[in-house]
C-alpha positions as CSV (number, residue, x, y, z in Angstrom):
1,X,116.3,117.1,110.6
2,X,120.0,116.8,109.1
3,X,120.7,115.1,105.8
4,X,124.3,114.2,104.3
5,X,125.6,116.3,106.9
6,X,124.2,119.9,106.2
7,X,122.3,121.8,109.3
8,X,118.4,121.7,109.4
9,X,117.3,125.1,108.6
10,X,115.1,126.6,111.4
11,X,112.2,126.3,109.2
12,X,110.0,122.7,109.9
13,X,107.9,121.1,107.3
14,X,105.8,118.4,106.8
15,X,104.8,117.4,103.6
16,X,102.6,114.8,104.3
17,X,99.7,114.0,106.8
18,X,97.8,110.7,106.8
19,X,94.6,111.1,106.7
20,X,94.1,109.2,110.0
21,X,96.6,111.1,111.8
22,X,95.4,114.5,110.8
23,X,92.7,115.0,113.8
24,X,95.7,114.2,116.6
25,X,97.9,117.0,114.6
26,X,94.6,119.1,114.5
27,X,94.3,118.7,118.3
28,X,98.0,119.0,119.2
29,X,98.0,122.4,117.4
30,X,94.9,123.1,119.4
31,X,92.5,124.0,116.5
32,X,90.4,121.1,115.8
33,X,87.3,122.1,118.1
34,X,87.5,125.6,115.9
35,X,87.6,123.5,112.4
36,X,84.7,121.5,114.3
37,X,82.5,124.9,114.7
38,X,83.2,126.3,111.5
39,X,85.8,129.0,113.1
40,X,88.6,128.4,111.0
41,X,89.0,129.3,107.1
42,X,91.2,129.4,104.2
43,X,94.1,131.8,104.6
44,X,93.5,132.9,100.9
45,X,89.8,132.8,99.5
46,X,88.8,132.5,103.7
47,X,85.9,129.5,102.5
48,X,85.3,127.2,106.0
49,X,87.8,125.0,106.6
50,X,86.6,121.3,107.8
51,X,88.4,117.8,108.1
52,X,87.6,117.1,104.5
53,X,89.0,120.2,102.3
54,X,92.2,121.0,104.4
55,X,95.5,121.0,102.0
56,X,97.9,122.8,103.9
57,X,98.6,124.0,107.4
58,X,101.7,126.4,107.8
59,X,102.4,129.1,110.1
60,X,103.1,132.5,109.8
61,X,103.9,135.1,111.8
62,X,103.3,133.1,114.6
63,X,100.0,131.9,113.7
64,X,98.7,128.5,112.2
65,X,96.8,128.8,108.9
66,X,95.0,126.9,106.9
67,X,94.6,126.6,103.0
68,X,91.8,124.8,101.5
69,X,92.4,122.1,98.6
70,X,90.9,124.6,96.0
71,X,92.9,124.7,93.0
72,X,93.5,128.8,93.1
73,X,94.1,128.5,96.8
74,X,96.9,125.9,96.5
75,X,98.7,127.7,93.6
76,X,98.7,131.1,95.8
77,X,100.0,129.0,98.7
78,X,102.8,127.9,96.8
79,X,103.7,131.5,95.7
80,X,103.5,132.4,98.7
81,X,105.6,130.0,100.0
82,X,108.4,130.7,97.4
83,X,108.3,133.9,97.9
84,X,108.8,133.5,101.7
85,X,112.2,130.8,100.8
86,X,113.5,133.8,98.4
């Protein structure tokens, strides 16, 4: 996406899912039938992820994780993530 002219890094985020949207996103990225049987968890405190506490999907390395909406989890994410723009 290009703004006022400057080139879209090659980084792509979203910061916002509707709700109602998320399960085609989950599907699309081909890890909603794994959220569905309790497969998936939270990149940092590794709880089950499920429809209802997802926060944040990124992807690192080449893989798709997942952070759950606890408080701790978020914060770390966001370190993380800074960290990663450094």
């Amino acid at each position: 996406m290009e703004s006022d002219g400057a080139k879209s890094e090659s980084k792509e985020y979203v910061d916002v899912i509707h709700e109602k949207d998320l399960k085609d996103i989950l599907i699309k990225l081909e890890i909603f039938e794994s959220i569905q049987k309790n497969e998936v968890f939270c990149y940092i405190c590794k709880n089950v992820i499920n429809l209802e506490n997802i926060c944040a999907i990124f992807v690192k390395n080449g893989e798709i994780h997942i952070i759950c909406g606890e408080n701790h989890c978020y914060s770390e994410f966001l370190k993380l993530k800074e960290d990663e723009d450094d």
